[in-house]
C-alpha positions as CSV (number, residue, x, y, z in Angstrom):
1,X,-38.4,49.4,82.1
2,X,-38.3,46.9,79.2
3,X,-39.8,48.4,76.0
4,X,-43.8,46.7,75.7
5,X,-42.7,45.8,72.4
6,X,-40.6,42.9,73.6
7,X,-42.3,39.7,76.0
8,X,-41.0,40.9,79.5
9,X,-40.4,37.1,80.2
10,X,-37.3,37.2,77.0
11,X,-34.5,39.0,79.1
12,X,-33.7,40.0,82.5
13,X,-33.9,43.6,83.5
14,X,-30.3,44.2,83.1
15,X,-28.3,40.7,82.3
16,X,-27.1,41.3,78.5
17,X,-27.7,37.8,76.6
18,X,-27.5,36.5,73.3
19,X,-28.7,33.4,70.7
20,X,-26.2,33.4,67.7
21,X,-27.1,32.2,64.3
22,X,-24.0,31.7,62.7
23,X,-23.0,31.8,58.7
24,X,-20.5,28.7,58.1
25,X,-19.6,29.8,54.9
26,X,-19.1,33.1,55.7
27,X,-16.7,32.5,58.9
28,X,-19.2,35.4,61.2
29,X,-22.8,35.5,62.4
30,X,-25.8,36.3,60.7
31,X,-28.4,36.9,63.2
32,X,-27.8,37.6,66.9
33,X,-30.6,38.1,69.0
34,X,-31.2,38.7,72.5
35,X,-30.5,41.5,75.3
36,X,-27.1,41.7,73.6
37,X,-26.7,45.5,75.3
38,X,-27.6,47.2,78.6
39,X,-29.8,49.9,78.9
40,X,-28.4,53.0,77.4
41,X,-29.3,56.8,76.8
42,X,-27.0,56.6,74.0
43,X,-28.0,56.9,70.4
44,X,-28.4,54.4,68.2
45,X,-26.1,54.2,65.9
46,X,-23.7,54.9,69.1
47,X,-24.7,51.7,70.6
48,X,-24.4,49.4,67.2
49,X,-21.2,50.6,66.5
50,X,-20.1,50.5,70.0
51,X,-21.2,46.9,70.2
52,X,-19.9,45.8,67.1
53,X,-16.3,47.5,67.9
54,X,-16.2,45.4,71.1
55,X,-17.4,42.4,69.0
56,X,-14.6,43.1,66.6
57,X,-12.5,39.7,66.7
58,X,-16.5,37.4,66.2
59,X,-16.8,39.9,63.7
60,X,-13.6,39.8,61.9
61,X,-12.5,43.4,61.1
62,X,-10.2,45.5,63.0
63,X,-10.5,48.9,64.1
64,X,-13.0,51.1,65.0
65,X,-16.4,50.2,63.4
66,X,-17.6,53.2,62.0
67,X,-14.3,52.2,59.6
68,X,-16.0,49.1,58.4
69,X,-19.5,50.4,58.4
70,X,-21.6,53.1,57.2
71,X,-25.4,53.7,58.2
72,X,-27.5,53.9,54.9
73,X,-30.8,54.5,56.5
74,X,-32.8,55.1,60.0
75,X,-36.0,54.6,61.0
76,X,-38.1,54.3,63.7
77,X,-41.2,51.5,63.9
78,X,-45.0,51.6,65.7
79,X,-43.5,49.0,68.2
80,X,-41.3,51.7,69.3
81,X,-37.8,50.1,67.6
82,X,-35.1,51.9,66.1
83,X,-34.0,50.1,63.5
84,X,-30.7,50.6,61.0
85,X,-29.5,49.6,57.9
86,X,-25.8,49.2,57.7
87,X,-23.7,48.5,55.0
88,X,-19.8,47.1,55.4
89,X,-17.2,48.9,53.2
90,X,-13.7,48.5,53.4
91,X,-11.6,51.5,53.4
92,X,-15.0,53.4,51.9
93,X,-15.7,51.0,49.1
94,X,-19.2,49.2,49.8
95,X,-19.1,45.2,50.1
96,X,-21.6,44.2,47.2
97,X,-24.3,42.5,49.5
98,X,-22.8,42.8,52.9
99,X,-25.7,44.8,54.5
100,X,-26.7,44.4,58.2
101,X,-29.7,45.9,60.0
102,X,-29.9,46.4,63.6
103,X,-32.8,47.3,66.0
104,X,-32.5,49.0,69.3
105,X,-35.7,49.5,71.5
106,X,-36.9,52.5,73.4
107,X,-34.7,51.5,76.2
108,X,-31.8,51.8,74.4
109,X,-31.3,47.9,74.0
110,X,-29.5,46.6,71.2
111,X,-32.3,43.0,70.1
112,X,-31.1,41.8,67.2
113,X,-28.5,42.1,64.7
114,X,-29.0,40.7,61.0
115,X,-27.0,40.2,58.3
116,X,-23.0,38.1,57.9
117,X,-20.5,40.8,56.9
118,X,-17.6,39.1,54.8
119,X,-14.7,38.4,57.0
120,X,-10.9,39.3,57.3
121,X,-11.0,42.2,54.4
122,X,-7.5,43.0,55.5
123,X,-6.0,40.3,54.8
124,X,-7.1,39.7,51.4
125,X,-4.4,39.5,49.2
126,X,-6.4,40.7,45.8
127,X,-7.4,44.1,47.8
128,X,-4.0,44.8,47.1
129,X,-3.4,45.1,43.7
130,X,-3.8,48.1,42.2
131,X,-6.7,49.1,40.2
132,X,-5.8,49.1,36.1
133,X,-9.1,49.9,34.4
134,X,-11.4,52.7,34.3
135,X,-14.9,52.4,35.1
136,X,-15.9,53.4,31.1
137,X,-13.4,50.5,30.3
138,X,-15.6,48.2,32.7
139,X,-18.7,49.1,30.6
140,X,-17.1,48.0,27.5
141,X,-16.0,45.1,28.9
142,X,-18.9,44.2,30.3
143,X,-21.0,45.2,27.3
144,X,-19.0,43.1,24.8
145,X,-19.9,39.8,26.7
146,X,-23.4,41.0,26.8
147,X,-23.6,41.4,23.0
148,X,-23.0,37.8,22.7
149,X,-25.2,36.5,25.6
150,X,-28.2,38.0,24.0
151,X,-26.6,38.2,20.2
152,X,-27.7,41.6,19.3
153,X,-27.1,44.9,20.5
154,X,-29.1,45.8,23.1
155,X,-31.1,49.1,23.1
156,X,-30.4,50.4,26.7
157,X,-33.6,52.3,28.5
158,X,-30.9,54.5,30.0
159,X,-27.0,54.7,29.8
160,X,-25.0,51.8,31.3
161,X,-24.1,53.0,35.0
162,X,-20.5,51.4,36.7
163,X,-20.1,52.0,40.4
164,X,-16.7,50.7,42.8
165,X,-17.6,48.0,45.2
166,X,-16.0,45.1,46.6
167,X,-17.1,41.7,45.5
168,X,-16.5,38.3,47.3
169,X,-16.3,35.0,44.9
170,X,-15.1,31.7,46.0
171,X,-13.4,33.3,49.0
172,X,-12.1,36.1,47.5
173,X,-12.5,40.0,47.3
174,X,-11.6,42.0,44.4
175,X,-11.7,45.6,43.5
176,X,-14.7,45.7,41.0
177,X,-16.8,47.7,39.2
178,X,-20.7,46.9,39.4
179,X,-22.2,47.7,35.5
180,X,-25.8,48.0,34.9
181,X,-27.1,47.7,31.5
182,X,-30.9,48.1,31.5
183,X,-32.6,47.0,28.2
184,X,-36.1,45.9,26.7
185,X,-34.6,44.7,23.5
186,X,-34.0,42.4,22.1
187,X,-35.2,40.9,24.8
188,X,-36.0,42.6,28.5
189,X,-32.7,42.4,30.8
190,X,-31.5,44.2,34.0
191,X,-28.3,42.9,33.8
192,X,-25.6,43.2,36.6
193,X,-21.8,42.6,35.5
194,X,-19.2,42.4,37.8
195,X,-15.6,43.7,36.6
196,X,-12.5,43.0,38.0
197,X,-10.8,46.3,38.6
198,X,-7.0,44.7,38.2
199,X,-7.5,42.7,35.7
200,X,-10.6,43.1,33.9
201,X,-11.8,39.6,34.2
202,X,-15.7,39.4,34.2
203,X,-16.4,38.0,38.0
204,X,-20.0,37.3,37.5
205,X,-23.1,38.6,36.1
206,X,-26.7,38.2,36.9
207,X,-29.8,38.9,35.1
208,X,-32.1,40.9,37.9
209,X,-35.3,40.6,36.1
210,X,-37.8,39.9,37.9
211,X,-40.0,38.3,35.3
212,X,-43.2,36.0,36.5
213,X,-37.8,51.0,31.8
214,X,-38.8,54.1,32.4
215,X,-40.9,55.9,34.7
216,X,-44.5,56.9,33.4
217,X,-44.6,60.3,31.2
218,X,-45.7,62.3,33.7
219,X,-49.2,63.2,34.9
220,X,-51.8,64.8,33.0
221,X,-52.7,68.2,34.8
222,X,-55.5,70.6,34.1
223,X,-58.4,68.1,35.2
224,X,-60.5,66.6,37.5
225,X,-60.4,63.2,39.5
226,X,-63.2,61.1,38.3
227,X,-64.6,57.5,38.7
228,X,-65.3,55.2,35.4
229,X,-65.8,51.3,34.7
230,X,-63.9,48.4,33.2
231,X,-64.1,45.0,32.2
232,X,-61.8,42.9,33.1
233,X,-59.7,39.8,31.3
234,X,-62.1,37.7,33.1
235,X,-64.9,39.9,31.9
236,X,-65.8,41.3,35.6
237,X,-66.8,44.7,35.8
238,X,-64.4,46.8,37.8
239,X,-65.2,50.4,39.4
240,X,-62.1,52.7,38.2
241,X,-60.9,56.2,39.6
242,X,-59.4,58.1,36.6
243,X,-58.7,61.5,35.3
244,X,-60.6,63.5,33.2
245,X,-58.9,66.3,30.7
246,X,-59.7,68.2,28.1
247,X,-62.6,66.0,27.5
248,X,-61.1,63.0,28.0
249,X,-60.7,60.4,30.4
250,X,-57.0,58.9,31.2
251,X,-56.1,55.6,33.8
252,X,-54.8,58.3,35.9
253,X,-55.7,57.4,39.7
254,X,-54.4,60.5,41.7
255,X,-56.0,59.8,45.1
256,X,-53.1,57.5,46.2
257,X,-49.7,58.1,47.1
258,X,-47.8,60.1,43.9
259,X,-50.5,58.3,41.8
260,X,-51.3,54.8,39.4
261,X,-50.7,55.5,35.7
262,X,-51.3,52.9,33.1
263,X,-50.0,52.7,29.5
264,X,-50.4,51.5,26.1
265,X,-47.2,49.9,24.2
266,X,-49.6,48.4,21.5
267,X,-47.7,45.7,21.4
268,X,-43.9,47.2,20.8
269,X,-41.5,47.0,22.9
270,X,-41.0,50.9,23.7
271,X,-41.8,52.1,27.9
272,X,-43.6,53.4,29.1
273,X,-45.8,54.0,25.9
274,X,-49.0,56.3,25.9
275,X,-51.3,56.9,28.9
276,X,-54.4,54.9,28.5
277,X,-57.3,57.0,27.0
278,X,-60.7,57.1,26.6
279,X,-63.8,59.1,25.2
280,X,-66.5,58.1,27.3
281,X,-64.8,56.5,31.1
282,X,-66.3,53.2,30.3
283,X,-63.7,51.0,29.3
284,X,-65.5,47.7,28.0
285,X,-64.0,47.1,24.8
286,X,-62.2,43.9,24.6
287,X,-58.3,45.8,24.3
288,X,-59.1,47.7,27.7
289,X,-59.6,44.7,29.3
290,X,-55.8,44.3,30.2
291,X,-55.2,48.2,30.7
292,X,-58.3,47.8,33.3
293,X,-57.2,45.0,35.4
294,X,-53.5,46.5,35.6
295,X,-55.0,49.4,36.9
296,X,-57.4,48.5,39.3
297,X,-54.9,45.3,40.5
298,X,-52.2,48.1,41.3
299,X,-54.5,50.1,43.3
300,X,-55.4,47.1,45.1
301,X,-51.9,46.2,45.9
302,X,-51.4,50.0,47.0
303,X,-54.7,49.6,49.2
304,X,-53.0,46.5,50.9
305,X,-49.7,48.1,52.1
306,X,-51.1,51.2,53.1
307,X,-53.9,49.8,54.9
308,X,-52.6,46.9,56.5
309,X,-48.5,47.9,56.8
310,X,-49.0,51.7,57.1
311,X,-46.1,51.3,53.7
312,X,-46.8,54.3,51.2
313,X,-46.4,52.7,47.9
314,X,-43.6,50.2,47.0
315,X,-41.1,52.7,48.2
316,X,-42.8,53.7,51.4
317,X,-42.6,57.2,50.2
318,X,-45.7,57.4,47.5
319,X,-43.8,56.5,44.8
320,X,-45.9,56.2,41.3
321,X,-47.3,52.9,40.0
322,X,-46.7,53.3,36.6
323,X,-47.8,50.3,34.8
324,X,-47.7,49.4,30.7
325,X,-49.8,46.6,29.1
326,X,-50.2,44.9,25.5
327,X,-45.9,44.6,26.0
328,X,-44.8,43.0,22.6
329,X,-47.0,40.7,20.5
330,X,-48.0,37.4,22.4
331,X,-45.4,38.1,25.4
332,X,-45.6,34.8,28.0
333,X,-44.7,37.0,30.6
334,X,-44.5,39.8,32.8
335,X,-42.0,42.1,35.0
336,X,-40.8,44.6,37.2
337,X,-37.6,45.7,35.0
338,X,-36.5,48.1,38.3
339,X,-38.5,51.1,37.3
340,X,-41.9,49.9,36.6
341,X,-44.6,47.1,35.7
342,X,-44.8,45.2,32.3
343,X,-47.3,43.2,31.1
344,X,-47.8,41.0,28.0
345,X,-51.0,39.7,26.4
346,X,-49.6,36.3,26.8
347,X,-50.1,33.4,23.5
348,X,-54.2,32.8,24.5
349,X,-52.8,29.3,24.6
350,X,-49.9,29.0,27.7
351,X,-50.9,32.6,29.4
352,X,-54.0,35.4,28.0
353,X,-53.0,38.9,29.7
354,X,-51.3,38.8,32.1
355,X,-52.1,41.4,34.3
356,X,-55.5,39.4,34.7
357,X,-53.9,37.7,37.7
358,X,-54.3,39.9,41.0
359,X,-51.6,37.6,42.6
360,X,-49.3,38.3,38.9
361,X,-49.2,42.0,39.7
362,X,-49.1,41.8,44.0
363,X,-46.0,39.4,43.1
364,X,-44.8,41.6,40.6
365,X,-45.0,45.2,43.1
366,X,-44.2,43.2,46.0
367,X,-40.0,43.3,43.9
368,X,-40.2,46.7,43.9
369,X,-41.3,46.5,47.8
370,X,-37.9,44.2,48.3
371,X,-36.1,46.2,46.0
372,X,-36.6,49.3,48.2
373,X,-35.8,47.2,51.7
374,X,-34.1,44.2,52.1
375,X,-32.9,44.3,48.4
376,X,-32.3,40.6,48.1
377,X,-29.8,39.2,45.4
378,X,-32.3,38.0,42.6
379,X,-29.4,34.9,43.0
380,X,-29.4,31.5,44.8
381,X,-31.1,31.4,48.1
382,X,-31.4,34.8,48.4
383,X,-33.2,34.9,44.8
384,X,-35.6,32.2,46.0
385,X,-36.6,34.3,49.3
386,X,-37.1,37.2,47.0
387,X,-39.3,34.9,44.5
388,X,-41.4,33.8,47.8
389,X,-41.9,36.7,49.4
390,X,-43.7,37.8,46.1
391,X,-45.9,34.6,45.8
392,X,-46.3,35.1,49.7
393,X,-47.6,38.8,49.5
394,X,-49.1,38.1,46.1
395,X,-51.4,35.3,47.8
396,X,-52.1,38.1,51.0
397,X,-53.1,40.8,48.7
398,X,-55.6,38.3,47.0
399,X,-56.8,37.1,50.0
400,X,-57.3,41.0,51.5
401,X,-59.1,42.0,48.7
402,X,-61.3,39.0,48.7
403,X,-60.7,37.8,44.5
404,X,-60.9,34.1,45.0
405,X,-58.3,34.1,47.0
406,X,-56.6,30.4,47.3
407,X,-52.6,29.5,47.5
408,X,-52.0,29.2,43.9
409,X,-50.0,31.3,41.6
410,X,-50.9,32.9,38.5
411,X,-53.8,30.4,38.4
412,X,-56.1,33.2,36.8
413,X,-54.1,34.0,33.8
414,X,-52.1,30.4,33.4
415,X,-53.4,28.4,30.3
416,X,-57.0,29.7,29.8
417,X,-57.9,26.1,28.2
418,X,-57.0,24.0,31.0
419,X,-58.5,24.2,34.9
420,X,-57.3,23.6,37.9
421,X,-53.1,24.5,37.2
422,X,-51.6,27.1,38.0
423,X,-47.6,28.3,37.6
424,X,-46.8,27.3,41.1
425,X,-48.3,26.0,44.1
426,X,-48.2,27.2,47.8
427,X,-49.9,24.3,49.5
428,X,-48.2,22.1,47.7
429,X,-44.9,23.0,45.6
430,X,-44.4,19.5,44.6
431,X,-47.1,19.4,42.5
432,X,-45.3,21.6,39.5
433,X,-42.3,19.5,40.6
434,X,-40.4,22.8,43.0
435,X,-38.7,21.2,46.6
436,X,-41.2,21.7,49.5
437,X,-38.3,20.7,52.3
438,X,-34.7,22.5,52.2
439,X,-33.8,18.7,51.7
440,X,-34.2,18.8,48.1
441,X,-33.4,21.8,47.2
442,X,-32.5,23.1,43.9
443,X,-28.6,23.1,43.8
444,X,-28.1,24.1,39.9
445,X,-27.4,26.9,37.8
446,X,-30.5,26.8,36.1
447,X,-33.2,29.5,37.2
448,X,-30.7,31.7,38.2
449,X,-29.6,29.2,41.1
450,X,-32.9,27.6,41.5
451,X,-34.7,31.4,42.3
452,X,-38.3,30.3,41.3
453,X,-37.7,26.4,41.9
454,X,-36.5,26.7,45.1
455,X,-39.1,29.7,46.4
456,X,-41.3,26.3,47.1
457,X,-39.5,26.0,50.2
458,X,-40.2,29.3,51.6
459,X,-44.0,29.4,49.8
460,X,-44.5,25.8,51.8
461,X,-43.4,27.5,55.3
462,X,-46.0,30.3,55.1
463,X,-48.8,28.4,54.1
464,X,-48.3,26.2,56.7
465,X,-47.5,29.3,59.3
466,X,-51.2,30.4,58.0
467,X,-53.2,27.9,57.5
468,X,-51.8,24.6,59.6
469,X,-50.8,21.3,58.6
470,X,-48.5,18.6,59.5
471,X,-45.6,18.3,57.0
472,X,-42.7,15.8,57.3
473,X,-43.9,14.6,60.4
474,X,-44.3,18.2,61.6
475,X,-47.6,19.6,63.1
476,X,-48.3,23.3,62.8
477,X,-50.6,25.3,64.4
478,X,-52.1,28.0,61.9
479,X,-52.2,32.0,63.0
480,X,-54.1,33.0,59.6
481,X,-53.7,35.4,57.3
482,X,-53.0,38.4,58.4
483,X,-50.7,37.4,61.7
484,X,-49.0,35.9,58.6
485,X,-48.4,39.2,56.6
486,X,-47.1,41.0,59.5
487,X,-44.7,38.5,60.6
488,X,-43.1,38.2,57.1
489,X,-43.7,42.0,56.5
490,X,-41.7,42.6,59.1
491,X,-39.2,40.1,58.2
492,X,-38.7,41.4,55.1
493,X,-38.4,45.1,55.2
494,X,-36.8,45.3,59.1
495,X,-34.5,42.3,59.0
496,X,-33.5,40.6,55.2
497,X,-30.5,41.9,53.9
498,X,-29.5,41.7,50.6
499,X,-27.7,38.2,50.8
500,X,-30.1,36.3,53.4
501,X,-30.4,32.6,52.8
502,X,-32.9,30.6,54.3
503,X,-31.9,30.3,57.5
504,X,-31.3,33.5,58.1
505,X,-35.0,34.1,57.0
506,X,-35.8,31.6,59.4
507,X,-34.3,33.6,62.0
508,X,-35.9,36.9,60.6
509,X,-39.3,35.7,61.0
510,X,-39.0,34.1,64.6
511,X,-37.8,37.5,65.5
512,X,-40.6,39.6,63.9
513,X,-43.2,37.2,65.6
514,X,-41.6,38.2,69.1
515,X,-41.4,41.6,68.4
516,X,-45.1,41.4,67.4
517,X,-46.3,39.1,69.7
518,X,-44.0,37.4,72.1
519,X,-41.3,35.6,73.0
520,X,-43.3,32.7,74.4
521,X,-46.6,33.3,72.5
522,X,-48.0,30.6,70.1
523,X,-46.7,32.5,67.2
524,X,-43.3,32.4,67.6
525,X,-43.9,28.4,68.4
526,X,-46.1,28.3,65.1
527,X,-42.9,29.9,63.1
528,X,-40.4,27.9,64.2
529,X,-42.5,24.9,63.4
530,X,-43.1,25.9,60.5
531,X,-39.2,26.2,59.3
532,X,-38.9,22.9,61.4
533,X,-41.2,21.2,58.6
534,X,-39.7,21.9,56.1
535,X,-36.5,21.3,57.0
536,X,-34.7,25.1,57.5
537,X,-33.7,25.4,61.7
């Protein structure tokens, strides 16, 4: 029988078929989708590698696949799906970015296959030369450039890591080393370099920030769970569950997942810096008001995944939520720096604190969520569908926890003497000048390839997917809020990969809506008109 998760009228009950979505630039497909296997007792890594062996020459490698591809991680979904994550190597060197994830249904039928491997890896004349620096000589390479990007030397939150990969540029693969240098002065970075391992040329770098450190210290033990009171930054009294020790009371909320921690840097530059404390569990004075909202906005955004995606923390396995607040003195900004939450206290002129903004912290978790699943180049279009899905799940989390929820971002915490702006717009991107149609997109350097600019084309397509409208001459029916969230929940952690553009996205969510809903139901319809407006098909 065909698995209930998929519309019985979307295949035949044995004819293997197949709609290709194919990546021009990268010579193979990105999304196939379809019956594309028969019904099979096999497992499921059996059946993706057997499939993509046979599909060898669209493909573009030689050999048998479980060569060319190594399963990173397995899972099984509540619609019954099998569904793997796959990453290309070449001769047992990972592919920087080349991921692929692949979902089989209880019958044993391979649906969809996502991701655009890099093609011909054997006949790429630089994979030939031999390597002729070490991986501690990458560093230093690496490390010297870095010194003058940010013209001071940076202090590292942990020791520079170098791993082997492959890395495509302009065509071409090398043998490289993949640096990380991790640093909150003198300014916060996440920097990825990119060494040549032949020559030692820098290939690229990229700052993966994710702007708008160490785990926390550890949990206080000895105590009791208790429940105290805040004000906010908007002067709202907020209900807190804390931790009481020793007689006193710490922003320690045990009850979910591995627990939310919030800290103090009093305004250096240090993480995670002390746990909050308090004498009396009523935290009213005017410098709790940050620590208060960071910690009742991270339970919040906890509350949302677990209740409405089943997703235990940002990691899906409980992870901690360790937040710090009052980063630096008058910080514009805040960030998820790959390890945990950052907030500063803003100007009081451009931003006040910034962890006053529900959608600020939902958008900042909801990296940590990619991080941990699709993983999405914080580069180019990729960057940009990372940089939407935040605003996206940002927006959701207000909306599901009912705090003035509109489609604006960061309009809470964004120039406290000026209404009705905000940092960026959902409903309408062109009104803080970002592209609402693929059209005019962003196609500089700037932005990290246009990674916040260009996130108004995917931010316009899911408001329109919710709430309706007729864009470009295109009318969309709205499915709401929460069809919404599972649609581009599902998108993201089942079917991005790390270098999706927006097409491929495109093709993600039309296959999450008919895995949820259909193949012929009016969400799936609503989707692709949705992409149709503004200009992604």
């Amino acid at each position: 029988m065909m698995s209930p998760a998929l519309a019985p009228e979307a295949f035949g009950a044995s004819k293997v078929s197949e709609k290709v979505n194919f990546n021009s630039q990268m010579g193979t497909p990105q999304f196939i989708s379809g019956q594309l296997t028969k019904v099979s007792s096999k497992a499921p890594e059996t059946i993706v590698f057997d499939y993509l062996t046979a599909k060898q020459q669209t493909f573009k490698f030689k050999g048998d696949a479980r060569l060319s591809f190594k399963v990173k991680d397995k899972q099984k979904d509540d619609l019954g799906f099998t569904y793997l994550r796959i990453q290309q190597v070449y001769k047992g060197t990972p592919v920087y970015g080349a991921e692929l994830t692949a979902h089989v249904n209880s019958d044993g039928v391979l649906t969809a296959l996502s991701g655009a491997p890099v093609a011909n890896l054997d006949g790429k004349q630089d994979l030939k030369k031999a390597k002729k620096i070490s991986k501690k000589e990458a560093v230093s390479t690496g490390e010297g450039d870095l010194v003058k990007a940010v013209d001071a030397q940076p202090e590292y939150e942990y020791a520079p890591t170098s791993d082997s990969v492959i890395y495509v540029k302009d065509g071409k693969a090398h043998y490289a080393y993949l640096v990380n240098y991790n640093f909150l002065a003198p300014e916060p970075g996440n920097w990825h370099y990119f060494v040549d391992a032949a020559s030692g040329d820098i290939l690229d770098k990229v700052n993966e920030i994710h702007e708008a450190g160490k785990p926390g210290g550890g949990a206080v033990t000895g105590g009791t769970n208790t429940v105290g009171s805040g004000k906010g930054v908007l002067g709202d009294t907020k209900s807190l569950n804390t931790y009481l020790a020793s007689s006193t009371y710490y922003l320690q909320d045990l009850t979910r997942g591995s627990g939310v921690f919030t800290y103090d840097a009093s305004n250096r530059t240090r993480l995670p810096g002390s746990l909050w404390a308090d004498s009396d569990n009523v935290f009213n004075a005017s410098y709790d008001a940050a620590a208060v909202d960071a910690h009742y906005y991270a339970g919040k955004t906890y509350d949302y995944y677990k209740n409405t995606h089943n997703r235990n923390s940002y990691d899906g396995n409980g992870g901690a939520l360790n937040s710090t607040v009052h980063y630096g003195k008058n910080y514009n900004n805040a960030f998820w720096n790959g390890q945990q939450m950052v907030y500063g206290d803003g100007d009081g002129s451009t931003f006040i604190s910034l962890s006053g903004g529900l959608d600020v912290v939902a958008h900042e978790l909801t990296h940590a969520v990619t991080d941990t699943t699709a993983d999405l180049i914080y580069q180019n279009e990729s960057g940009a569908i990372n940089e939407s899905m935040s605003d996206i799940f940002g927006t959701l989390v207000e909306f599901d926890a009912n705090q003035n929820p509109d489609w604006e971002i960061g309009e809470d915490i964004y120039t406290p003497n000026k209404s009705g702006d905000a940092l960026r717009s959902m409903s309408d991107p062109a009104k803080y000048g970002d592209p609402d149609h693929y059209s005019v997109r962003y196609t500089g350097t700037q932005d990290n390839g246009g990674v916040h600019i260009n996130s108004g084309i995917g931010n316009k397509a899911a408001y329109l997917l919710s709430q309706g409208g007729t864009h470009y001459g295109v009318s969309v029916s709205g499915i709401g809020t929460a069809k919404t969230g599972k649609i581009y929940y599902r998108a993201l952690t089942q079917y991005l990969t790390p270098s999706s553009n927006y097409s491929q996205l495109r093709s993600a969510a039309v296959q999450a809506a008919t895995d949820l809903y259909g193949a012929g139901s009016a969400e799936v319809t609503s989707v692709k008109a949705a992409y149709h407006a503004v200009g992604v098909n």
